[in-house]
PyMOL Python script that loads the backbone (N, CA, C, O; Angstrom):
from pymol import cmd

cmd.read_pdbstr("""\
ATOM      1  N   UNK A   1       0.852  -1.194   0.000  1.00  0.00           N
ATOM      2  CA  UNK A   1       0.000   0.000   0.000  1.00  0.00           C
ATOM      3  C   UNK A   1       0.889   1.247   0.000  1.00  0.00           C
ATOM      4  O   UNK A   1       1.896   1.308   0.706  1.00  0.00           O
ATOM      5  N   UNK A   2       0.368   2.565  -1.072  1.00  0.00           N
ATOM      6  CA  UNK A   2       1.475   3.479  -0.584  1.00  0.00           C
ATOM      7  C   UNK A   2       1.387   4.607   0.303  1.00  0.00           C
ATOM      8  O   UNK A   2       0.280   5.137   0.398  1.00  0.00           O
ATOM      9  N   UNK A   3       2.333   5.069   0.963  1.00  0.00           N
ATOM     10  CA  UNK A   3       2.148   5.961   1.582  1.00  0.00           C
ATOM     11  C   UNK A   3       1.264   7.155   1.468  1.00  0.00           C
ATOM     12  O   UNK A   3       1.328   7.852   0.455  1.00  0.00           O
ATOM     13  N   UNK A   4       0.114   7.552   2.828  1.00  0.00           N
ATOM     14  CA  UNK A   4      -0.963   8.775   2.296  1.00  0.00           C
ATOM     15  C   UNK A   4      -0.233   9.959   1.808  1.00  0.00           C
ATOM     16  O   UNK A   4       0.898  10.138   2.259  1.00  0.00           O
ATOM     17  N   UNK A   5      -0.585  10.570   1.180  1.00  0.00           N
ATOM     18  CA  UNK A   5       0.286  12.024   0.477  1.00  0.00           C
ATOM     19  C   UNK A   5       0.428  12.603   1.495  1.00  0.00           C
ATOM     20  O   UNK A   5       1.574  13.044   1.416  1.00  0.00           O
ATOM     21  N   UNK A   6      -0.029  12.936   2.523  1.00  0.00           N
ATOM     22  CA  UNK A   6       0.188  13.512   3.528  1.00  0.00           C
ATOM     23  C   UNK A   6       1.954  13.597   4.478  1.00  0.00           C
ATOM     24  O   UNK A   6       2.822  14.374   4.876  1.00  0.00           O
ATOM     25  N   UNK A   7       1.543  12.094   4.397  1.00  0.00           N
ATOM     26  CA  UNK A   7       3.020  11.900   4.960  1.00  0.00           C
ATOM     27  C   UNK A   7       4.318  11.568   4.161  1.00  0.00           C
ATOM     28  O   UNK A   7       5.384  11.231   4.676  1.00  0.00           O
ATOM     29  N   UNK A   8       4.045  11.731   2.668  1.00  0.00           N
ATOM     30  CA  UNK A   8       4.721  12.204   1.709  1.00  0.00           C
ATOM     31  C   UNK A   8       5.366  13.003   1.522  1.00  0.00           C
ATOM     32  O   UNK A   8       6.581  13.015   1.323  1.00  0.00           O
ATOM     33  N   UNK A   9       4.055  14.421   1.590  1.00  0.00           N
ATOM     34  CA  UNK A   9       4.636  15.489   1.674  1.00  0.00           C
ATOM     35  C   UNK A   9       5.630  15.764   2.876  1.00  0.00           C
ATOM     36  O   UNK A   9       6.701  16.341   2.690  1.00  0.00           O
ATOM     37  N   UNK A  10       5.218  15.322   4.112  1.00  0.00           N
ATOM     38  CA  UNK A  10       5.725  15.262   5.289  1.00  0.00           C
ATOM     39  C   UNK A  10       7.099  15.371   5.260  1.00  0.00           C
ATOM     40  O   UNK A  10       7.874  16.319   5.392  1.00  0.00           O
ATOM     41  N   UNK A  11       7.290  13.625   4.960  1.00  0.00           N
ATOM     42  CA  UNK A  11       8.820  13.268   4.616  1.00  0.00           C
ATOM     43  C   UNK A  11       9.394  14.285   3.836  1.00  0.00           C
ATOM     44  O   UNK A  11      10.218  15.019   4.381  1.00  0.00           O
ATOM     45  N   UNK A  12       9.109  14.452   2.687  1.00  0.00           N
ATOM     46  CA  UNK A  12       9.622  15.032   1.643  1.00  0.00           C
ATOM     47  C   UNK A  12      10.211  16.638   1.889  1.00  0.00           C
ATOM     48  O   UNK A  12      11.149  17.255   1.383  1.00  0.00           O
ATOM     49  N   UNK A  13       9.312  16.947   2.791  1.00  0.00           N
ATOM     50  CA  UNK A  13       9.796  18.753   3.277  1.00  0.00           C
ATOM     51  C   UNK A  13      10.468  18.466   4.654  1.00  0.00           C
ATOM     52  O   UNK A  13      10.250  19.512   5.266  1.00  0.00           O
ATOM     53  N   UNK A  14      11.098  17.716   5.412  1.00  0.00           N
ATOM     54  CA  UNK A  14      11.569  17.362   6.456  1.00  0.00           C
ATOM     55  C   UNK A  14      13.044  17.489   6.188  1.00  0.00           C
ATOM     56  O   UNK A  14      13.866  18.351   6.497  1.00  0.00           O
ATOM     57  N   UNK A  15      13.134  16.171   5.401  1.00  0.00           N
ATOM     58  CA  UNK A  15      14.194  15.830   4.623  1.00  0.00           C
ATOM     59  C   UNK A  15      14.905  17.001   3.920  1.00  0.00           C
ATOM     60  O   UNK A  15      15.955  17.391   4.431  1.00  0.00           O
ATOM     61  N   UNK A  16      14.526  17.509   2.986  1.00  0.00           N
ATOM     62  CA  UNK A  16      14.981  18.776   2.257  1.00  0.00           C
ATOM     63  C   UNK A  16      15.242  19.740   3.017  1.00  0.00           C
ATOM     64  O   UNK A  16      16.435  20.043   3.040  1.00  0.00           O
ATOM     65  N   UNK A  17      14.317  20.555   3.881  1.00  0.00           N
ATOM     66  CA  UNK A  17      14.135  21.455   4.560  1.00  0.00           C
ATOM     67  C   UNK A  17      14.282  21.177   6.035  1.00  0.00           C
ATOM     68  O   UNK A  17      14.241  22.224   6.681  1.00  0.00           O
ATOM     69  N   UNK A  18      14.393  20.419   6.549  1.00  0.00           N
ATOM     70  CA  UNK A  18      14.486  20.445   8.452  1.00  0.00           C
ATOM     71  C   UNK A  18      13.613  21.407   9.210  1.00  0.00           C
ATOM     72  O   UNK A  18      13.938  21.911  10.285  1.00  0.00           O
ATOM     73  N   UNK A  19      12.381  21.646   8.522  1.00  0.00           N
ATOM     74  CA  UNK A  19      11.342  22.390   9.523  1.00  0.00           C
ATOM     75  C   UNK A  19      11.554  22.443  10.606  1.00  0.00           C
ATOM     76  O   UNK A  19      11.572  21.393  11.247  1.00  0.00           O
ATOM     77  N   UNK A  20      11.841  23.906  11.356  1.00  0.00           N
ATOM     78  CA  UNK A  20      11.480  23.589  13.186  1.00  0.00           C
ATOM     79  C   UNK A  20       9.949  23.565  13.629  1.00  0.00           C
ATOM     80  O   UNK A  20       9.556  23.300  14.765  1.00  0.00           O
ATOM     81  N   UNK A  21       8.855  24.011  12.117  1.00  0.00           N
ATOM     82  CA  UNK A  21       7.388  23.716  12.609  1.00  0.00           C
ATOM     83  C   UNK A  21       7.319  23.431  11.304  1.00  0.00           C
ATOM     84  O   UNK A  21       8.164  23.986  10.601  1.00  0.00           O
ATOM     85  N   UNK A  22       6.240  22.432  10.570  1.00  0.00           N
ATOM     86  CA  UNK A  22       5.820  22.084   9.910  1.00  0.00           C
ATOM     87  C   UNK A  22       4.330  22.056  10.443  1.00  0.00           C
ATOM     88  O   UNK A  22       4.009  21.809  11.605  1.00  0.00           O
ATOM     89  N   UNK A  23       3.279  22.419   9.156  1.00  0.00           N
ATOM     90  CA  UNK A  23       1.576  22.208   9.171  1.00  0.00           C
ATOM     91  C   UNK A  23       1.095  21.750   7.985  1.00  0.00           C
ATOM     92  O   UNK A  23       0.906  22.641   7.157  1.00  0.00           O
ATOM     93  N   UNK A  24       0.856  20.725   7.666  1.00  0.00           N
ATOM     94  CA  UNK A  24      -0.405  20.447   6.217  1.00  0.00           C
ATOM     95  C   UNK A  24      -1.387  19.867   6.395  1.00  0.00           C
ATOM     96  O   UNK A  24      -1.646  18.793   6.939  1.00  0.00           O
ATOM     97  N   UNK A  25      -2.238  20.979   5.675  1.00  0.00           N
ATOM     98  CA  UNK A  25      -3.381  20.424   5.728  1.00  0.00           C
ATOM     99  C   UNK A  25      -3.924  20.710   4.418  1.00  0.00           C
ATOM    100  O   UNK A  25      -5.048  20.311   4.115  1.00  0.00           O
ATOM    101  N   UNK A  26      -5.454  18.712   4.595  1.00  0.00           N
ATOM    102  CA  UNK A  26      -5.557  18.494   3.253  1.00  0.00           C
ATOM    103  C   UNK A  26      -6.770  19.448   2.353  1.00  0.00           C
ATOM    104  O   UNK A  26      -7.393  18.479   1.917  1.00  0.00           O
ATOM    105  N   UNK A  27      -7.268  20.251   1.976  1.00  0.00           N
ATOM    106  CA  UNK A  27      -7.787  21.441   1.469  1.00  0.00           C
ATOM    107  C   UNK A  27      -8.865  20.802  -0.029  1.00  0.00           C
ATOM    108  O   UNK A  27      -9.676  21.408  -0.730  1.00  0.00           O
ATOM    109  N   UNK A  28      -8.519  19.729  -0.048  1.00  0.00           N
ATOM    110  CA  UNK A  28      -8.662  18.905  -1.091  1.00  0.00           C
ATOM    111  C   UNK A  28     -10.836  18.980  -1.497  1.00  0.00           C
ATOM    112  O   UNK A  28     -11.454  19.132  -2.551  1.00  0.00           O
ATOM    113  N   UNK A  29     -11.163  18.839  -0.461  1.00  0.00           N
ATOM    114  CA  UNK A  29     -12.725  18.647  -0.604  1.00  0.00           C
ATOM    115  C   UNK A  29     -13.336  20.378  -0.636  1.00  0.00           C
ATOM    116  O   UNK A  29     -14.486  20.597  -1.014  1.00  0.00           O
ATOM    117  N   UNK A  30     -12.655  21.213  -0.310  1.00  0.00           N
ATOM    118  CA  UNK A  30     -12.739  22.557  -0.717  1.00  0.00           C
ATOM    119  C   UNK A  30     -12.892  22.774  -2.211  1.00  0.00           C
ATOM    120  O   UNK A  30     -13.684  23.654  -2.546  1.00  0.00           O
ATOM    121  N   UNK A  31     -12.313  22.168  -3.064  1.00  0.00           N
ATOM    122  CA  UNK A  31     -11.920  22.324  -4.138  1.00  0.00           C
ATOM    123  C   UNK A  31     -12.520  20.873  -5.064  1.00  0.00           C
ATOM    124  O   UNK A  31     -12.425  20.792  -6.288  1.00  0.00           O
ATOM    125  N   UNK A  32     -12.862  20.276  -4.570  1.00  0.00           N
ATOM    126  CA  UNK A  32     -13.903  19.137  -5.422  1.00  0.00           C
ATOM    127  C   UNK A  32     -14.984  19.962  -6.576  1.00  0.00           C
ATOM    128  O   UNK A  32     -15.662  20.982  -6.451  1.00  0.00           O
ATOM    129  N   UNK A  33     -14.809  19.115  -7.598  1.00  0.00           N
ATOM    130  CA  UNK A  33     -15.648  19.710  -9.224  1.00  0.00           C
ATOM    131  C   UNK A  33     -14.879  20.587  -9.886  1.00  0.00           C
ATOM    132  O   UNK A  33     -15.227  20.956 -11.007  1.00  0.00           O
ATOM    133  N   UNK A  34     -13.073  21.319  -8.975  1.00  0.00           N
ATOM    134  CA  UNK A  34     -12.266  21.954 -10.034  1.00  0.00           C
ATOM    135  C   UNK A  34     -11.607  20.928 -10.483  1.00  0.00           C
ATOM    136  O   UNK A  34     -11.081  19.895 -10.068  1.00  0.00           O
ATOM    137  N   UNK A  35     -11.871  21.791 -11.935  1.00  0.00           N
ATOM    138  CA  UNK A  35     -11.270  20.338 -13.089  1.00  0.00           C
ATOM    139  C   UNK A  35      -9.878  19.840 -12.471  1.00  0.00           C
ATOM    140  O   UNK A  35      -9.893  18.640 -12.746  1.00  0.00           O
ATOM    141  N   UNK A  36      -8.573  20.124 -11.726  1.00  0.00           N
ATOM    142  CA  UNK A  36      -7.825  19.511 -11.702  1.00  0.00           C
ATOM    143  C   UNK A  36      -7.707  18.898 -10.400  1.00  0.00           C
ATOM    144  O   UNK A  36      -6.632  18.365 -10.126  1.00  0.00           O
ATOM    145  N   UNK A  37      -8.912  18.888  -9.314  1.00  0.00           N
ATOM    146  CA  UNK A  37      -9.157  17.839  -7.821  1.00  0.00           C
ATOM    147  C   UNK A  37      -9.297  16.881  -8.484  1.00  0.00           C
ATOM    148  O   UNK A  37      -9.149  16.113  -7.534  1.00  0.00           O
ATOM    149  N   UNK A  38      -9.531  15.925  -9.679  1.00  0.00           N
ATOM    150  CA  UNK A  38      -9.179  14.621 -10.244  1.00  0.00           C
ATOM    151  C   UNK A  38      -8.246  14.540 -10.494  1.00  0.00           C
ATOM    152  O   UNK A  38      -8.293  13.582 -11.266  1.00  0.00           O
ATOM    153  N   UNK A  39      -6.757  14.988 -10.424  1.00  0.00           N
ATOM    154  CA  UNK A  39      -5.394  14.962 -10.621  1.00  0.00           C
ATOM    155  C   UNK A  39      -4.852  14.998  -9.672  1.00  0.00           C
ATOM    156  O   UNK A  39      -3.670  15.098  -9.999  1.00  0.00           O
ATOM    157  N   UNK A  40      -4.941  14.979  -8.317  1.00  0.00           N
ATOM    158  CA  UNK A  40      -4.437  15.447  -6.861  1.00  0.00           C
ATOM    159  C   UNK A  40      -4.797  16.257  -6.231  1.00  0.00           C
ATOM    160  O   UNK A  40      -5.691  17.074  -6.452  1.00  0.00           O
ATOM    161  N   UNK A  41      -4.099  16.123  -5.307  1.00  0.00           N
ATOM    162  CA  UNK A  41      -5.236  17.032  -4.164  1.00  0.00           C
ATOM    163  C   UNK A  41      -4.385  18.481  -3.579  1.00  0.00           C
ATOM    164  O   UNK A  41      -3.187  18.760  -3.554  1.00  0.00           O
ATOM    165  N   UNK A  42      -5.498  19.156  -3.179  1.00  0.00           N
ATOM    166  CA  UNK A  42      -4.588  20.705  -2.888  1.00  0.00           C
ATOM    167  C   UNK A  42      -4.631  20.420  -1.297  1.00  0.00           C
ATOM    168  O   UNK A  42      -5.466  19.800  -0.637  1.00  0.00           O
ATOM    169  N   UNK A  43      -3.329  21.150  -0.870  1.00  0.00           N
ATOM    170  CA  UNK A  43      -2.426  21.434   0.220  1.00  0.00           C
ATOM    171  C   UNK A  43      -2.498  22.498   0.904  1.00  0.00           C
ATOM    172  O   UNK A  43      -2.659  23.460   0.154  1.00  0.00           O
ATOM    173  N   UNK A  44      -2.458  22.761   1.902  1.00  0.00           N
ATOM    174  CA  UNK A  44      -1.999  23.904   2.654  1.00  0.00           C
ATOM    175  C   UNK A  44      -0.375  23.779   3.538  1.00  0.00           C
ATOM    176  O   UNK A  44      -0.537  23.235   4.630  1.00  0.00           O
ATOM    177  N   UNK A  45       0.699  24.068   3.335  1.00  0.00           N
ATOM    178  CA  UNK A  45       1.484  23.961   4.000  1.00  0.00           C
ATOM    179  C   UNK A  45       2.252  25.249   4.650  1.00  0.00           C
ATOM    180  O   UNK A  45       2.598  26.224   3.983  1.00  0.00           O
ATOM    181  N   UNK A  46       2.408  25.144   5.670  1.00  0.00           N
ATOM    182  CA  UNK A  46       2.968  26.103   6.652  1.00  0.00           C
ATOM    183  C   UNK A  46       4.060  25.520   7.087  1.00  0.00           C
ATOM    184  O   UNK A  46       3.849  24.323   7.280  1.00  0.00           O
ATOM    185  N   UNK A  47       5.338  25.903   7.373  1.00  0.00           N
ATOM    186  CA  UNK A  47       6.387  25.751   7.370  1.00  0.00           C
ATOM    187  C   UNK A  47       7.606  26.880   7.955  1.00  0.00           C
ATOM    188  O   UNK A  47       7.912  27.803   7.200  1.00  0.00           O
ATOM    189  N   UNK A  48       8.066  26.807   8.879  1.00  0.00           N
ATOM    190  CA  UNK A  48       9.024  27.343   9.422  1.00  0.00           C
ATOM    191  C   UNK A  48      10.831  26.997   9.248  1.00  0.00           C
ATOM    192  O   UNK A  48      11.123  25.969   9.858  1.00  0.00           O
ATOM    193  N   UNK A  49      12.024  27.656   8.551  1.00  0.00           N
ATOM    194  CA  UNK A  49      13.307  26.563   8.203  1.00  0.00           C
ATOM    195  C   UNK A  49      14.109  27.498   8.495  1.00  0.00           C
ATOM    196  O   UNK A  49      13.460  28.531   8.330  1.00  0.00           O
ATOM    197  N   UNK A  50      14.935  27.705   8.765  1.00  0.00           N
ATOM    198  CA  UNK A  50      16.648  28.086   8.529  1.00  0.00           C
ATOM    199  C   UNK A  50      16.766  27.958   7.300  1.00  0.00           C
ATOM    200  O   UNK A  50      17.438  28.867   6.812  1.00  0.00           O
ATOM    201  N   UNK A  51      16.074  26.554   5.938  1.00  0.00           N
ATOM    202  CA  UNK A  51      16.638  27.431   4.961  1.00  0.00           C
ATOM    203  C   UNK A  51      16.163  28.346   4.318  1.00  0.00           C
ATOM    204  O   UNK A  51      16.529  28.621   3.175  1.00  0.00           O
ATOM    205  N   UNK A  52      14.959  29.172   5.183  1.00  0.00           N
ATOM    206  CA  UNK A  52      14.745  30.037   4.271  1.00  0.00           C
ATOM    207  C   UNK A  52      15.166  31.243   4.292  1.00  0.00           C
ATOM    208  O   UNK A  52      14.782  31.974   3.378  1.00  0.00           O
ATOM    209  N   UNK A  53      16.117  31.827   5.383  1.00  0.00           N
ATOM    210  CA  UNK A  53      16.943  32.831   6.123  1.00  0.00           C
ATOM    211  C   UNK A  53      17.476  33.525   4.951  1.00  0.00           C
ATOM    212  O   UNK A  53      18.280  33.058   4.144  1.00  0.00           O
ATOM    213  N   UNK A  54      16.918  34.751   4.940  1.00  0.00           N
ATOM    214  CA  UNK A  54      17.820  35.782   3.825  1.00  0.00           C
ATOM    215  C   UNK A  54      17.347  35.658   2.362  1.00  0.00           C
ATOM    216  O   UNK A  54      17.927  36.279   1.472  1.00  0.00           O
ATOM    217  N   UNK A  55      15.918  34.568   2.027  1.00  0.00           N
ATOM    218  CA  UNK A  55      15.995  34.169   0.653  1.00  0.00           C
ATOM    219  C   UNK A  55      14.188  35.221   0.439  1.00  0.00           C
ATOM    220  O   UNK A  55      13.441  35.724   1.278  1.00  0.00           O
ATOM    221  N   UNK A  56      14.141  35.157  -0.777  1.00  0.00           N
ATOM    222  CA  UNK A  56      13.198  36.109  -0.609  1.00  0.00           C
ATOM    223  C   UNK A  56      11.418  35.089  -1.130  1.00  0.00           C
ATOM    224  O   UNK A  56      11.578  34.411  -2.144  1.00  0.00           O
ATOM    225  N   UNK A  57      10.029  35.017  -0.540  1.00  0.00           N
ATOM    226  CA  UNK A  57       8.931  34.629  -0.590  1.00  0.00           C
ATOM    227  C   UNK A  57       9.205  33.462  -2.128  1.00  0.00           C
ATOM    228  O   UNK A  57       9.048  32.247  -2.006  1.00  0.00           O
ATOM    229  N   UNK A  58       9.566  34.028  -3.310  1.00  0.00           N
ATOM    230  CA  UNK A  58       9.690  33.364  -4.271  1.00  0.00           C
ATOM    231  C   UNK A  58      10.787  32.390  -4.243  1.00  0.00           C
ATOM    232  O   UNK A  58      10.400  31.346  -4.769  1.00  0.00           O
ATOM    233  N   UNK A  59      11.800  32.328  -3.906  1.00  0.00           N
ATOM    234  CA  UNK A  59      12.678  31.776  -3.609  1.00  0.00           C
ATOM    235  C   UNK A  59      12.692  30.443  -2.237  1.00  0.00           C
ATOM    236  O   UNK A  59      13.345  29.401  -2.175  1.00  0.00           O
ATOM    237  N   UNK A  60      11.574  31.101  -1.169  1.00  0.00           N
ATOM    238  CA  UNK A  60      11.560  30.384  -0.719  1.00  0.00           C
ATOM    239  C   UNK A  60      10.191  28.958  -0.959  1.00  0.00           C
ATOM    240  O   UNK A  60       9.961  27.911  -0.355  1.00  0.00           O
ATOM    241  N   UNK A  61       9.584  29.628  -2.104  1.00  0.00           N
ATOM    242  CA  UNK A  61       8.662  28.613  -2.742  1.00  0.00           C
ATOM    243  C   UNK A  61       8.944  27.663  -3.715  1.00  0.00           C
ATOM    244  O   UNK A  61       8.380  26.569  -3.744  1.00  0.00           O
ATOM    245  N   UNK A  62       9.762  28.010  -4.492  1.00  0.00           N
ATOM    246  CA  UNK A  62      10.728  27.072  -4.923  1.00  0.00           C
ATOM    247  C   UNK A  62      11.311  26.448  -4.378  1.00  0.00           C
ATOM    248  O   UNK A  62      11.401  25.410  -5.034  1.00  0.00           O
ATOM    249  N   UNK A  63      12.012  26.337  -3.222  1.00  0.00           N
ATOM    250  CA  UNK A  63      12.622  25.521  -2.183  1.00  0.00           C
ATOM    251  C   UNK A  63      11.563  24.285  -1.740  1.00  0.00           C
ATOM    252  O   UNK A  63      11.800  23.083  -1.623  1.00  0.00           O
ATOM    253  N   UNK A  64      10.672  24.812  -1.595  1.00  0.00           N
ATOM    254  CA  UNK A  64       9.572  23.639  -1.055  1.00  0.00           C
ATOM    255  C   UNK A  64       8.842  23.247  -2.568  1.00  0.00           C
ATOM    256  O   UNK A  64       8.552  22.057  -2.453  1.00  0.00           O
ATOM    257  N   UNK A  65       8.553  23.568  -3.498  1.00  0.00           N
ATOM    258  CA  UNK A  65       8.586  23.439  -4.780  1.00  0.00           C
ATOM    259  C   UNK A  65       9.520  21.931  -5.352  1.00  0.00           C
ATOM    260  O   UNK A  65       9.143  20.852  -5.809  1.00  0.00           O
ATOM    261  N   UNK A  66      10.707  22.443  -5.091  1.00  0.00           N
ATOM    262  CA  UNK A  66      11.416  21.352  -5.332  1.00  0.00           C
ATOM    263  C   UNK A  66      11.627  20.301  -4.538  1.00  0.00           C
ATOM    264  O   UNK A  66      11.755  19.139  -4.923  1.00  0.00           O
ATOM    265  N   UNK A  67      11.670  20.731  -3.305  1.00  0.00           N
ATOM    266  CA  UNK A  67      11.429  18.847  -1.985  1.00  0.00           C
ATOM    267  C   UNK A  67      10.257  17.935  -2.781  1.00  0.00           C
ATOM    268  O   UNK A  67      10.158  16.717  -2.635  1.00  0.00           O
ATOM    269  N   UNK A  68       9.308  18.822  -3.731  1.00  0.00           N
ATOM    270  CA  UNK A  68       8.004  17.884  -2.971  1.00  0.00           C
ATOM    271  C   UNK A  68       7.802  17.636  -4.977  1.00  0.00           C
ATOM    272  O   UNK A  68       6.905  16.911  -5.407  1.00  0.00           O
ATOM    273  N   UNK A  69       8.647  18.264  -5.791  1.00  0.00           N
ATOM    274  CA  UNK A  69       8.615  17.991  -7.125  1.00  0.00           C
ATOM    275  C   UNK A  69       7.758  16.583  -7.498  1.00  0.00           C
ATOM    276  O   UNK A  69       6.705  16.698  -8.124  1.00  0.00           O
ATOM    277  N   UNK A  70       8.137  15.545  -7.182  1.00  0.00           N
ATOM    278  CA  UNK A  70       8.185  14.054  -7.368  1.00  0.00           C
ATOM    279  C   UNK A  70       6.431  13.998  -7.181  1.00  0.00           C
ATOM    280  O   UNK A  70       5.871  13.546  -8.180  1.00  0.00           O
ATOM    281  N   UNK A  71       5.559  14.376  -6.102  1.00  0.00           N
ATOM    282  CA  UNK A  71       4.707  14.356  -6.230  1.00  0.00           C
ATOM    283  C   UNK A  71       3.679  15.478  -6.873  1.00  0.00           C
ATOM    284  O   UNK A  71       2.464  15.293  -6.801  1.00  0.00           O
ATOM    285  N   UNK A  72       4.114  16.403  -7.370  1.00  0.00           N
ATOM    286  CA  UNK A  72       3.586  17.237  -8.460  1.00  0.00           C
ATOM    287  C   UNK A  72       3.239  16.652  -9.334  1.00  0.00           C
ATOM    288  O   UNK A  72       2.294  17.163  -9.935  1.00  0.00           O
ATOM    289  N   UNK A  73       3.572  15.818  -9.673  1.00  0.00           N
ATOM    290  CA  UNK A  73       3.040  15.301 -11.115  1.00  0.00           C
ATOM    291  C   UNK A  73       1.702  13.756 -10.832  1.00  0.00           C
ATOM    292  O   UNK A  73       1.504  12.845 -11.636  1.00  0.00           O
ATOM    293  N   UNK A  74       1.087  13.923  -9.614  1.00  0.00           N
ATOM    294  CA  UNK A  74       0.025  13.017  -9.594  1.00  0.00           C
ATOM    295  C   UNK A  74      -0.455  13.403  -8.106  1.00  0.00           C
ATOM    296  O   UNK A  74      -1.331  14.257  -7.975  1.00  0.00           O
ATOM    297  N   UNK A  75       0.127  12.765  -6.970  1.00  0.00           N
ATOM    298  CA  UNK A  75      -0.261  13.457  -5.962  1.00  0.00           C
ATOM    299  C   UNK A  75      -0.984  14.260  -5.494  1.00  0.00           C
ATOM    300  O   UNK A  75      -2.038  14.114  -4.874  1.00  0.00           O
ATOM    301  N   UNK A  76      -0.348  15.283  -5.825  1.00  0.00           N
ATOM    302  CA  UNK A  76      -0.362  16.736  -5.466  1.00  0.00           C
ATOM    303  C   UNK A  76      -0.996  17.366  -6.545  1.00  0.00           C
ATOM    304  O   UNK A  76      -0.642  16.868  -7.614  1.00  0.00           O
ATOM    305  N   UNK A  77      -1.884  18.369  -6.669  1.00  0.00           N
ATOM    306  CA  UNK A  77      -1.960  19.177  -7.514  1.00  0.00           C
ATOM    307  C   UNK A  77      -1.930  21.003  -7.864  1.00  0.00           C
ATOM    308  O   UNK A  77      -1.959  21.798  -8.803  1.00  0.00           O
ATOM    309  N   UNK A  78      -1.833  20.921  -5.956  1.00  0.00           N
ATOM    310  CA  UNK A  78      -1.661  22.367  -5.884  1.00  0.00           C
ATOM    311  C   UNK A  78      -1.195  22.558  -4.509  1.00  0.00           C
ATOM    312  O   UNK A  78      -1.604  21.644  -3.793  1.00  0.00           O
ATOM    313  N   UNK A  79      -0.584  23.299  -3.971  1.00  0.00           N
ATOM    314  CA  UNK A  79      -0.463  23.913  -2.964  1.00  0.00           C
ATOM    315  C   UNK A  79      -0.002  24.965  -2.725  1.00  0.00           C
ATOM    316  O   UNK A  79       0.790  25.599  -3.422  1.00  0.00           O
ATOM    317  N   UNK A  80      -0.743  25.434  -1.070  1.00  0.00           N
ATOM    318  CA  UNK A  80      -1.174  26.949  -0.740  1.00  0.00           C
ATOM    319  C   UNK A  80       0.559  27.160   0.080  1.00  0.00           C
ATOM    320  O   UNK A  80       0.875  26.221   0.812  1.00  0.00           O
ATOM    321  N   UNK A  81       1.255  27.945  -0.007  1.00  0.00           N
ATOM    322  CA  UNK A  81       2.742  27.524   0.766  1.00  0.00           C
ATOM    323  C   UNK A  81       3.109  28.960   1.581  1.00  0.00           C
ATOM    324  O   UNK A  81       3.272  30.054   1.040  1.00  0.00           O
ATOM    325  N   UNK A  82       3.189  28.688   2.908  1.00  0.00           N
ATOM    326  CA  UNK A  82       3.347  29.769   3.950  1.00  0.00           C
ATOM    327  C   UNK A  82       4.733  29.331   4.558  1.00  0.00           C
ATOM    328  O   UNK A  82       4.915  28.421   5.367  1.00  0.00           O
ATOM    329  N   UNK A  83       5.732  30.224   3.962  1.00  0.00           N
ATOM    330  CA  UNK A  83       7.192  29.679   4.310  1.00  0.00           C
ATOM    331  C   UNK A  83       7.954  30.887   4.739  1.00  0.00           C
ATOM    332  O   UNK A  83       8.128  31.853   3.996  1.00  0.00           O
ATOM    333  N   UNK A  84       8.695  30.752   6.749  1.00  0.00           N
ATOM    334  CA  UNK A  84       8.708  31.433   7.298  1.00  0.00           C
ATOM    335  C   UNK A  84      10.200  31.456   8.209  1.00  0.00           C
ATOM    336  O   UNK A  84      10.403  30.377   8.766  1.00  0.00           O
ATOM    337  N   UNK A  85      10.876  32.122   8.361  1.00  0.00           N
ATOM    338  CA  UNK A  85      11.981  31.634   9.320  1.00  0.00           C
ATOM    339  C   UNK A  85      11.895  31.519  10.469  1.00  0.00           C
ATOM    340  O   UNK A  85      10.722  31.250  10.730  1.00  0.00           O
ATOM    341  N   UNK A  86      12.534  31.573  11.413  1.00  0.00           N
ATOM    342  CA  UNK A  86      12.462  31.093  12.772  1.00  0.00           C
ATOM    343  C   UNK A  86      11.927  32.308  13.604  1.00  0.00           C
ATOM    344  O   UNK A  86      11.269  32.134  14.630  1.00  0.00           O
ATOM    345  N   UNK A  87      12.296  33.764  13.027  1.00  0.00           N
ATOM    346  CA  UNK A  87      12.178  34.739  13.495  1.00  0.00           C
ATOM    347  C   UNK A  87      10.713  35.441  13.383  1.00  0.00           C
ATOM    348  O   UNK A  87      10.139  36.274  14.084  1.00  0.00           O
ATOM    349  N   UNK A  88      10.262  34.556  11.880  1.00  0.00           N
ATOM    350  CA  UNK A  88       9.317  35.189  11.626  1.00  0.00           C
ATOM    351  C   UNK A  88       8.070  34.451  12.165  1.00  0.00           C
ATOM    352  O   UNK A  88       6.937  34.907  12.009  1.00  0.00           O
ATOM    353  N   UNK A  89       8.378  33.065  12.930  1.00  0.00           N
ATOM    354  CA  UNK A  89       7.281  32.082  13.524  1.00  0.00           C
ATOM    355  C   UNK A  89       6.414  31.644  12.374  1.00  0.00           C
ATOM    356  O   UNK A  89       6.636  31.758  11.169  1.00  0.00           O
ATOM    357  N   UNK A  90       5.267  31.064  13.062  1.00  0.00           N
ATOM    358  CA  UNK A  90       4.062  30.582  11.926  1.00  0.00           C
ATOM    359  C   UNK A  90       3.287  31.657  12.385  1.00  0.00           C
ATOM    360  O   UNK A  90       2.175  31.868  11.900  1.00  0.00           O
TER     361      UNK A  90
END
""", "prot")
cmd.dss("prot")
cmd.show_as("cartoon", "prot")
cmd.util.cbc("prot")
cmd.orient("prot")
């Protein structure tokens, strides 16, 4: 059986990123009858890192962009991304 996307994503932004807070949540039934909720499901992730220190909102969406690439293409089909440093809390 494979792992729920949830803890996919989980792993996947842990690993890359070392969150000192991590939050996702699944947003997915919000969005049921848009044409692409049959392709994966939408996300909310909140996220706190060191690596995002000094990098700027776009930069730091790409960062989590790329941890979680692999499931972009079925998984996942969208996500909402709140990415914050240590200073700046959740």
């Amino acid at each position: 059986m494979d792992e729920p996307v949830m803890a996919q994503l989980r792993g996947a932004l842990e690993r890359a990123l070392a969150p000192a807070a991590l939050e996702i949540v699944d947003d997915s039934a919000r969005h049921a009858g848009h044409p692409g909720a049959r392709g994966g499901g939408h996300f909310r992730v909140t996220l706190v890192s060191e690596a995002f220190r000094g990098r700027s909102q776009l930069e730091r969406h790409r960062l989590v962009y790329a941890a979680v690439a692999p499931l972009m293409s079925g998984a996942v089909h969208a996500l909402n991304i709140i990415a914050r440093t240590p200073e700046e809390g959740l």
